[in-house]
C-alpha positions in Angstrom: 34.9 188.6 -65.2 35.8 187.7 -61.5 38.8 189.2 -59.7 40.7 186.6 -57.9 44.1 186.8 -55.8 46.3 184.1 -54.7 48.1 183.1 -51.9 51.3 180.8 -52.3 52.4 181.6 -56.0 55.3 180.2 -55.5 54.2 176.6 -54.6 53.6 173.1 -56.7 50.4 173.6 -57.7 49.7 177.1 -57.6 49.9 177.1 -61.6 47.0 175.1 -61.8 45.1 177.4 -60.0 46.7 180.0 -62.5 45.5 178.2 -65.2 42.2 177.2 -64.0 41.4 181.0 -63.3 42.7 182.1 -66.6 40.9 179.3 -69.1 37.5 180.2 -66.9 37.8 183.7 -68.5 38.9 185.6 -65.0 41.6 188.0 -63.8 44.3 187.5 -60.9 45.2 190.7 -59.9 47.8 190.0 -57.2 49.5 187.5 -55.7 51.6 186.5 -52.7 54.5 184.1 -51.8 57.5 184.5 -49.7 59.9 183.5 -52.4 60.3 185.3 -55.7 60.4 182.2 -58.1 57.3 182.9 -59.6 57.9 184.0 -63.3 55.1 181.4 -64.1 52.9 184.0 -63.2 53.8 185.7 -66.6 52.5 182.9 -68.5 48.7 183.5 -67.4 48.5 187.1 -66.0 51.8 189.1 -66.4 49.7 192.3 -65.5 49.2 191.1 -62.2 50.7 192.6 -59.1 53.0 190.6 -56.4 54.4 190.6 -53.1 56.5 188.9 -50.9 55.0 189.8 -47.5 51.9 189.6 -46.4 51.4 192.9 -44.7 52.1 194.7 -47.7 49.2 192.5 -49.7 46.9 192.9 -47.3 47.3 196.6 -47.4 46.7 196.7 -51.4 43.3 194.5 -51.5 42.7 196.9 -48.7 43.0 199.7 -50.9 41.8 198.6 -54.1 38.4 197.5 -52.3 38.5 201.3 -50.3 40.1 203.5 -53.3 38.6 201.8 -56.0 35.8 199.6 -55.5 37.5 196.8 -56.6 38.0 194.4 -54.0 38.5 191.1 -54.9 35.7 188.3 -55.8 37.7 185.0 -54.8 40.9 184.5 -52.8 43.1 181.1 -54.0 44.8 179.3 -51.7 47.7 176.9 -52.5 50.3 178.3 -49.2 51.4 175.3 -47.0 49.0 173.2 -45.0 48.8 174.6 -41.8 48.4 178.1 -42.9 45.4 177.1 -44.9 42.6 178.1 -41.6 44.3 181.4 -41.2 44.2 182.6 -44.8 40.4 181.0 -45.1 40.0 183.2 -41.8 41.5 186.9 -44.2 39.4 185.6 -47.4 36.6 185.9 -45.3 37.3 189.5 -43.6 38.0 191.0 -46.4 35.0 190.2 -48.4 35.5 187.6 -50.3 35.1 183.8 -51.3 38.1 181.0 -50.7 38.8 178.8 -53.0 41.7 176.7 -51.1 43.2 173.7 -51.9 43.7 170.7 -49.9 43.4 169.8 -47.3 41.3 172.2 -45.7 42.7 172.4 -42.7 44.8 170.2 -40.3 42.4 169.9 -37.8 38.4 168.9 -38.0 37.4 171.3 -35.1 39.2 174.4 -37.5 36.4 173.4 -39.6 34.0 174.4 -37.2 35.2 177.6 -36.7 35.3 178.5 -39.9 31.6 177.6 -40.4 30.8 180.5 -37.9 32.6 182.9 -39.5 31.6 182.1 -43.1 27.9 182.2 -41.8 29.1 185.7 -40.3 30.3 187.3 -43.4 28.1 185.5 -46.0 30.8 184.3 -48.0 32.0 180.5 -48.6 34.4 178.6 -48.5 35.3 176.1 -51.1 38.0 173.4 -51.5 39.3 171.5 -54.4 38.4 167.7 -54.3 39.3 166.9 -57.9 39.0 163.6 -58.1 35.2 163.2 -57.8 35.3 165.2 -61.0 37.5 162.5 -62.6 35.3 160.9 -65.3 36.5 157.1 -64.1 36.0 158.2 -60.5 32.3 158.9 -61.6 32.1 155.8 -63.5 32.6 153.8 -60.6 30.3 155.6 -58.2 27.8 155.4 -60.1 28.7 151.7 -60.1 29.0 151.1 -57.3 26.0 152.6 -56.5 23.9 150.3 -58.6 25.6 147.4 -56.5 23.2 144.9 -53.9 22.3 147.0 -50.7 24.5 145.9 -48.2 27.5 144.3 -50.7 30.5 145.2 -49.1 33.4 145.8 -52.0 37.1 144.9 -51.3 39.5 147.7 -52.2 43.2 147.9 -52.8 44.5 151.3 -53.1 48.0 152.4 -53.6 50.1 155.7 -54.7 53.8 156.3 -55.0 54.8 159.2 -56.1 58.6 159.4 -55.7 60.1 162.8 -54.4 64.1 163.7 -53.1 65.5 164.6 -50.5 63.7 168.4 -50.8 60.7 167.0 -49.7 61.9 166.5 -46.1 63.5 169.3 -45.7 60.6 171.7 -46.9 57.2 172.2 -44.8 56.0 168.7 -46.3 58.7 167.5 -44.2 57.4 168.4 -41.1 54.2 166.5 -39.3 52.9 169.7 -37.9 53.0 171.9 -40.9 52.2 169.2 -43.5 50.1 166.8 -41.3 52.5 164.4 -43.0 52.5 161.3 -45.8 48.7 160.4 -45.5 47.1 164.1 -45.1 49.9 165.4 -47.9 49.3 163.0 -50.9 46.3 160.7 -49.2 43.3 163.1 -48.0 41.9 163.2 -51.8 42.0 159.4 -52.0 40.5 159.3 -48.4 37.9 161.8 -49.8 37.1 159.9 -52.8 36.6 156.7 -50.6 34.4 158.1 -48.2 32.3 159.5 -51.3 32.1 156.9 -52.7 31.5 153.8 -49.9 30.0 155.7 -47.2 30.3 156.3 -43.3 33.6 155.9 -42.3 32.7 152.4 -39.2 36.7 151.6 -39.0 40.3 152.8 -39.3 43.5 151.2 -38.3 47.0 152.0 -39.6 49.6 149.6 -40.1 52.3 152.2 -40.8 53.0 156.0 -40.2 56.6 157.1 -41.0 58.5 159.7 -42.9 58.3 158.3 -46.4 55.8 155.7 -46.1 51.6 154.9 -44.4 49.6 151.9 -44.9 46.4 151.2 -42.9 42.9 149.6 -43.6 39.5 151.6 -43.3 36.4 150.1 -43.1 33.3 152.2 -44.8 29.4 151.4 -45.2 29.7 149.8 -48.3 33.9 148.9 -48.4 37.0 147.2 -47.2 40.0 149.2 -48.1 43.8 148.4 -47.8 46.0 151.1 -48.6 49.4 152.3 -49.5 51.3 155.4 -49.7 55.0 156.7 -50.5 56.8 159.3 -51.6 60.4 157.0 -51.4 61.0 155.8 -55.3 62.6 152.3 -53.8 58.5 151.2 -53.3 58.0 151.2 -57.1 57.0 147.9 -58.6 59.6 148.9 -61.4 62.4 151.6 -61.9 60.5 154.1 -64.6 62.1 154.7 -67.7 63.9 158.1 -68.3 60.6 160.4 -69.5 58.9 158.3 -67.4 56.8 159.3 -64.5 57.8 158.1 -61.5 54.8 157.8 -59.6 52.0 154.9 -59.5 48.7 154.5 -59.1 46.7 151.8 -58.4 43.1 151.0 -57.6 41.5 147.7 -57.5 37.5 147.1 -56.8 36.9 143.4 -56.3 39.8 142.4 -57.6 38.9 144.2 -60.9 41.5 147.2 -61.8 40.3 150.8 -62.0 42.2 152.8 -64.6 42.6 156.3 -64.1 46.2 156.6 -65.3 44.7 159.8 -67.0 42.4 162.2 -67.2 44.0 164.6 -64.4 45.0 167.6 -66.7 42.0 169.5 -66.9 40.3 168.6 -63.1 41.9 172.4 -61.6 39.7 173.7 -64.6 36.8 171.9 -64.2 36.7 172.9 -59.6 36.9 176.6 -60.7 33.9 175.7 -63.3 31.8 174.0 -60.9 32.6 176.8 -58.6 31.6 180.1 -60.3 28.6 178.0 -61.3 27.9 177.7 -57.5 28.0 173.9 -57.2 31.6 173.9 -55.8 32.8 171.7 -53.1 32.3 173.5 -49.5 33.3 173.0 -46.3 30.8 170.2 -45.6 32.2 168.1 -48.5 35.4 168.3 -47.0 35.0 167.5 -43.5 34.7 163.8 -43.6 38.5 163.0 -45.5 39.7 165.7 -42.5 38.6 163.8 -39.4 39.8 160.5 -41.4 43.2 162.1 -42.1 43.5 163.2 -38.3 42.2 160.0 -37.1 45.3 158.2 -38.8 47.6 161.0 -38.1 47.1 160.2 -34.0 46.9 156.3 -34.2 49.2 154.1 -32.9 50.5 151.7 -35.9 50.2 147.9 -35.2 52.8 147.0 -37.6 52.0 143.5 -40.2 48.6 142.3 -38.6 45.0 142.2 -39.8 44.3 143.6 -43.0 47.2 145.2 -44.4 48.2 146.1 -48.3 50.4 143.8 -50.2 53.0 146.8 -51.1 53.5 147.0 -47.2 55.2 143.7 -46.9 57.3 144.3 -49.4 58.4 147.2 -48.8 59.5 146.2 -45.3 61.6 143.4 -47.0 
């Protein structure tokens, strides 16, 4: 049984990480986050011990690991995007493995850094890139893969997934803390494409505000248009009440990718691949980093070239 402790309780998907640690037969044994909204922790480890500052955490893995022998095997991370890198940095010092959710970091030279200091202590550092555990996801690598050298597959990829007015106002909100729209809710899709289709050869973005980013990426072995939004006005229809209202949409040559399911149990299978030591590490992740900063710090052309469908009609 590992020992794991996790930073950012309180966030969206910090139950998943719960749950994922708790169906792979481990312990949490504390857990941090500045606001006290987390009864979910009850539901998977109600033993396990919490605070709401960091100095006061620190100072109990401290003593567990000095006291008791017990310092902790993995440290989650699910706290906001820009304080990813530094909590990386105190998995590290105090012994133990990250496993931290995306993106990595902001930044692709962080990821440098943190290469040192993981060779330093001899621990590693692991992210969650879900989707290429997504059986359909799979599927069409493998495809794809069995494709003529040199075919080069047209891709339309889109993703709304409607949020209020919350969204702007917390840390998502804000470019420098979140990375904003296209490092928020984009970097696994950018992951998956690179994965899948190869060295990144192009990138130009169409779009970059608030609510909304389009572009068009070039790889090896692809031609991708893509779309994303968190604004519910860009659905292709109003949901239903029970309804979801997000939408996902990839097409491969024309030819529809479904993958409407299948998410439920992808947290689960990470923290599986992980303690069997073939999780995702920092070299898987660095690619959908430098495309996510590439688009962050372009300079949008606006309706030219190779843009997504969804973009025109969202603009009116």
């Amino acid at each position: 049984m590992e020992k794991f402790t996790l930073i950012g309780a309180g966030g969206y998907i910090a139950p998943q990480h719960m749950k994922a640690i708790k169906e792979t037969g481990n312990i949490l044994v504390a857990a941090l986050d500045p606001n006290d909204s987390v009864g979910i922790i009850d539901s998977y480890f109600p033993d396990a011990d919490f605070f709401t500052e960091f100095e006061r955490f620190d100072r109990h893995l401290e003593k567990l690991r000095r006291e008791n022998g017990q310092g902790v095997d993995y440290v989650s991370i699910c706290s906001p995007n820009y304080l990813h890198d530094a909590h990386i940095r105190f998995a590290l010092r105090i012994g133990a493995d990250a496993v931290c959710e995306k993106p990595l970091v902001l930044n692709p030279w962080n990821i440098d850094a943190l290469e040192e200091i993981a060779k330093e202590t001899g621990k590693t550092v692991y992210t969650i890139l879900q989707l290429r555990l997504h059986p359909a996801i799979s599927d069409m690598k493998a495809r794809i893969e069995r494709s003529p050298k040199g075919k080069k597959h047209d891709i339309d990829l889109a993703y709304i997934t409607a949020r209020g007015h919350w969204y702007m106002i917390s840390w998502k909100g804000d470019v420098a803390k979140s990375g904003g729209i296209a490092t928020n809710i984009g970097i696994h899709f950018f992951d998956m494409m690179q994965w899948i289709f190869g060295e990144l050869k192009y990138n130009v973005v169409h779009l970059d505000e608030p609510l909304r980013s389009a572009g068009f990426l070039e790889f090896e072995c692809a031609r991708v248009r893509w779309f994303l939004s968190i604004d519910r006005d860009d659905l292709p229809r109003k949901p239903e009440p029970g309804e979801p209202q997000a939408y996902r949409s990839i097409t491969i040559d024309g030819e529809e990718l479904d993958f409407s399911s299948g998410f439920s149990d992808l947290h689960t299978k990470s923290y599986q691949e992980i303690l069997n030591g073939r999780g995702f590490t920092i070299q898987d992740a660095r690619s959908s980093v430098e495309i996510a900063s590439r688009v962050r710090r372009a300079e949008p052309v606006g309706l030219k070239g190779e843009y997504h469908p969804l973009l025109k009609r969202s603009r009116g």
